[in-house]
C-alpha positions in Angstrom: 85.6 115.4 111.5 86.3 116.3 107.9 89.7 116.7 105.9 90.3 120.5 103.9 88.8 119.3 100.8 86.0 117.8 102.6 85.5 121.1 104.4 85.4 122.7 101.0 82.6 120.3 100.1 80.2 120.0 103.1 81.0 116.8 104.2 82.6 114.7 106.5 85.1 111.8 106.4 82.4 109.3 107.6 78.6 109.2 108.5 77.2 106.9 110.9 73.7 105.5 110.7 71.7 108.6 111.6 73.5 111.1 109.7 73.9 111.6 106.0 77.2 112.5 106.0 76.8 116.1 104.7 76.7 119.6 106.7 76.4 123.2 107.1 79.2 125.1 107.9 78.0 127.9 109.1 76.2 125.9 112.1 79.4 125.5 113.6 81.6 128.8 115.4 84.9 127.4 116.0 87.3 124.8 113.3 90.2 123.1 114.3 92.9 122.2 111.4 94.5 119.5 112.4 98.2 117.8 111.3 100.4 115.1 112.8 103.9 117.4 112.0 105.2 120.4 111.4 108.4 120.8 110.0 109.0 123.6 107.7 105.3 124.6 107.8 104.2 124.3 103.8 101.6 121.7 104.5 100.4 124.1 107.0 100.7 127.3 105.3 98.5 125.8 102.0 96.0 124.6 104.2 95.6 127.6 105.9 95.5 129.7 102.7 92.8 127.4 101.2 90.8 127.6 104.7 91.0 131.3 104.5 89.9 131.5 100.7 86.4 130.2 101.8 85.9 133.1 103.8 84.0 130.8 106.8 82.2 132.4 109.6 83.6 130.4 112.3 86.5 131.2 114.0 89.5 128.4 112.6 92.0 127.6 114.4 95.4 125.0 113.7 97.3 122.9 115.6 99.7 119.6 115.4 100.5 116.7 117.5 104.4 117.3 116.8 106.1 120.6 115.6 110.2 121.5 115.2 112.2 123.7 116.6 111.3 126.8 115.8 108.2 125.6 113.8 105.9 126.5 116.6 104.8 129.9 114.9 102.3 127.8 112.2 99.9 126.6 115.0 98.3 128.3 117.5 98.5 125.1 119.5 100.9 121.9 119.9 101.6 118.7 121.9 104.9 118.6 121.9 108.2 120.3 120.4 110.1 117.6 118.7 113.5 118.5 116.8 114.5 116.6 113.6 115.4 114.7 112.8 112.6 112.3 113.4 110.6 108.9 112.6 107.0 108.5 113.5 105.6 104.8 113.7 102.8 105.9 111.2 105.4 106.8 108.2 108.3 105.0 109.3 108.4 102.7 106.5 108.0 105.4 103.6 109.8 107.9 105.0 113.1 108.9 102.9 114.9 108.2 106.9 114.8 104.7 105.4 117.8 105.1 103.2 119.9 105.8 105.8 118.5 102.6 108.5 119.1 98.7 108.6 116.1 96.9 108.7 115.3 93.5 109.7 113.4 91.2 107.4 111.4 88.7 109.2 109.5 89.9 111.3 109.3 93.6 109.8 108.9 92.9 105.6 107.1 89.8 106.2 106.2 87.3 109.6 108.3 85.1 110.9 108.1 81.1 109.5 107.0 78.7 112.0 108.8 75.7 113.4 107.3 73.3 110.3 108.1 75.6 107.5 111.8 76.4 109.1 113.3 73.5 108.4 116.1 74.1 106.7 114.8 72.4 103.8 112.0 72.3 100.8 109.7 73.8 103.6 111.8 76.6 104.8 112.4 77.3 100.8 108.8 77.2 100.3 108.2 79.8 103.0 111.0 81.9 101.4 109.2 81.9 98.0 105.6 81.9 99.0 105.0 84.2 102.4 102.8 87.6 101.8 104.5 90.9 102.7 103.7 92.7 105.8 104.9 95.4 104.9 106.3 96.9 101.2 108.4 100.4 101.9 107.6 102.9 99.2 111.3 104.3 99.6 114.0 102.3 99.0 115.9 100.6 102.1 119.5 101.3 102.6 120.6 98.0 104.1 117.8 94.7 104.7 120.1 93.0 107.5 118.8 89.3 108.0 119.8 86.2 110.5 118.6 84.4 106.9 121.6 82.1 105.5 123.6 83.1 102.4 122.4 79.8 100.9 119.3 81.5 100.6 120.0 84.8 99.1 118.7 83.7 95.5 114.8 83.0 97.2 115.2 86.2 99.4 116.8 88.2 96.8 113.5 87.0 94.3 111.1 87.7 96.8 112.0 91.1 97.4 112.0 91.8 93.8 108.9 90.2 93.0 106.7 92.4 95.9 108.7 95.6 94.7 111.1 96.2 98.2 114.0 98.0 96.8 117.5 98.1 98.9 120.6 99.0 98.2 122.5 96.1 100.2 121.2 92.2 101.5 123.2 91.5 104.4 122.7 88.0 105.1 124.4 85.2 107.8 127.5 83.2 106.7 126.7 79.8 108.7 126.7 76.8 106.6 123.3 75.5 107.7 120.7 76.6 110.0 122.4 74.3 113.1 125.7 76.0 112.9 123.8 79.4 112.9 121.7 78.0 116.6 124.6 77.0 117.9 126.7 80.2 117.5 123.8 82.3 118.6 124.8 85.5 117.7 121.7 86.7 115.9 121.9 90.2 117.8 125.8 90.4 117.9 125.7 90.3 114.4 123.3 92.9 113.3 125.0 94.9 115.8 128.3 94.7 114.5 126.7 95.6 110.7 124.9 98.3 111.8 128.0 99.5 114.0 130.4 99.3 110.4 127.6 101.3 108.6 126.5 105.0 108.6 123.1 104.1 109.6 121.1 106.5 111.9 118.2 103.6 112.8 118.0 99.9 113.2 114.4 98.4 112.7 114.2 95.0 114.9 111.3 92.7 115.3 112.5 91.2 118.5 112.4 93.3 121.6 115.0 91.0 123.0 117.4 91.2 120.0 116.7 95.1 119.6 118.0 95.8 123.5 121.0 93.6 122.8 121.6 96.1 119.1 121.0 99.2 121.3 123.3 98.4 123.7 126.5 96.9 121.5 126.4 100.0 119.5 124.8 103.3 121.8 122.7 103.9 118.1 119.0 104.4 118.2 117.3 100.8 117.5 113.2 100.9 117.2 111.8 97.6 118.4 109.0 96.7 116.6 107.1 94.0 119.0 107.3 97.4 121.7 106.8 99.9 119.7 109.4 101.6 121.3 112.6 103.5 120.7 115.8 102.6 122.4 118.7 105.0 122.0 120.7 107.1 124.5 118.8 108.1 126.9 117.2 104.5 127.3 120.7 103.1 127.6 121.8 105.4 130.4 118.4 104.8 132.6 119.0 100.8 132.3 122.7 101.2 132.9 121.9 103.8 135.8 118.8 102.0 137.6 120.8 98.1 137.0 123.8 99.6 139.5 121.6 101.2 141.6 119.6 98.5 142.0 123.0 95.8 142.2 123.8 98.4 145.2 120.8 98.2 146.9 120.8 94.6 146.8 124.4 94.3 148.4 123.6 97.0 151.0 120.8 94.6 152.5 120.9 91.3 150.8 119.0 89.7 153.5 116.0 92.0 152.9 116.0 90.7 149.2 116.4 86.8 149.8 113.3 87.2 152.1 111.1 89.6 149.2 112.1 86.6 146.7 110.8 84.0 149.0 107.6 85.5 149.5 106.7 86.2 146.3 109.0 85.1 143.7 106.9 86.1 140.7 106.1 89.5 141.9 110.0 89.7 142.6 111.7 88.7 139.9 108.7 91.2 137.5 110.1 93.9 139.4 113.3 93.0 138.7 113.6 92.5 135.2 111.4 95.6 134.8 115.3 97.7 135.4 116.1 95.8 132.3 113.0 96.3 129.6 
């Protein structure tokens, strides 16, 4: 395996122990160019004009794991047709897509604090001041939408400027102190309702939990970063559709149920939530 300049060069992206790391290309009959996307088929077309300038003896062929609409005619061969627009896990945080999405902080830009360090006090701002990135976008964000408090905004606000994450807006909770914000629990009610005022095509959420809860409130996509999963419409109508059918089965023969749960309540109730995730 080799990239186009390596190809050019004679040698390949990596040698193990019993190879050098160099080759000849005429030993081998058949090349396969290789990309992740197609969209508008530039990428493809310079690769395959730089392929063909070397005049190889092998037969080359190219393909992609993803192509749009209408894209197909670059490849010869293809996983799957995928219309744009589009976010793949691999670019999703420097692709330009990222203008236009709301994006949680903890949890996505940097890990969550632990129970010492959020304490609503000189360890919490500590943490605020002091935690390493996860992740730093190379395109700016449109909105960074965070269950942090207000009272913090000057620490966040500092942070984010210091590791070079540029935003346009810093949407952060209104709660007084970090009791009032446990006891209204609204952390997903929230974001939902900022992302539901905005424009945004795509919420990023660290918590699966939180992410269903956005998905649902609003019927936008929401990618959920502990699944690595995309919830938008056609997630929404399987748990809506599955959660009646299943409440209707369960009336129909609720007897039949009661005794399933008894005998194996673990195995029941993983069955059951599985409707739901």
């Amino acid at each position: 395996m080799t990239d186009v300049e390596g190809l050019q060069e004679g040698r390949l992206l990596q040698a193990g122990e019993r190879y050098d790391g160099e080759f000849d290309v005429s030993a081998f009959s058949k090349i396969l160019i290789v990309d992740d996307t197609v969209y508008k088929g530039g990428a493809m077309t310079e690769a395959r004009e730089t392929i063909e300038s070397l005049d190889l003896p092998a037969e080359t062929y190219y393909g992609a794991v993803y192509v749009d609409e209408g894209s197909e005619r670059f490849v010869d061969t293809y996983a799957q047709t995928l219309p744009f627009p589009r976010v793949f896990e691999w670019n999703m945080m420097h692709h330009d897509f990222l203008n236009d999405a709301c994006v949680d902080l903890d949890g996505i830009l940097c890990r969550d604090p632990t129970p010492t360090e959020n304490d609503d006090g000189a360890n919490y701002r500590d943490f605020l001041t002091t935690v390493r990135p996860k992740c730093v976008p190379s395109v700016s964000i449109g909105r960074i939408v965070t269950c942090r408090l207000e009272r913090y905004r000057e620490e966040t606000a500092a942070w984010l400027d210091e590791h070079g994450i540029e935003y346009d807006e810093l949407v952060m909770m209104q709660y007084p102190n970090k009791a009032a914000r446990v006891a209204a629990g609204d952390h997903a009610e929230y974001k939902a309702d900022v992302y539901q005022s905005t424009d945004a095509k795509l919420f990023i959420e660290s918590s699966h939990n939180q992410a269903r809860k956005i998905a649902r409130r609003t019927s936008k996509p929401v990618y959920s970063k502990e699944r690595n999963v995309m919830l938008q419409q056609g997630y929404l109508h399987r748990v809506t559709r599955e959660g009646r059918a299943s409440i209707k089965a369960v009336q129909s023969n609720p007897v039949r149920y009661v005794n399933q749960l008894r005998s194996d309540p673990v195995d029941f109730l993983k069955r059951a939530s599985s409707v739901f995730l």
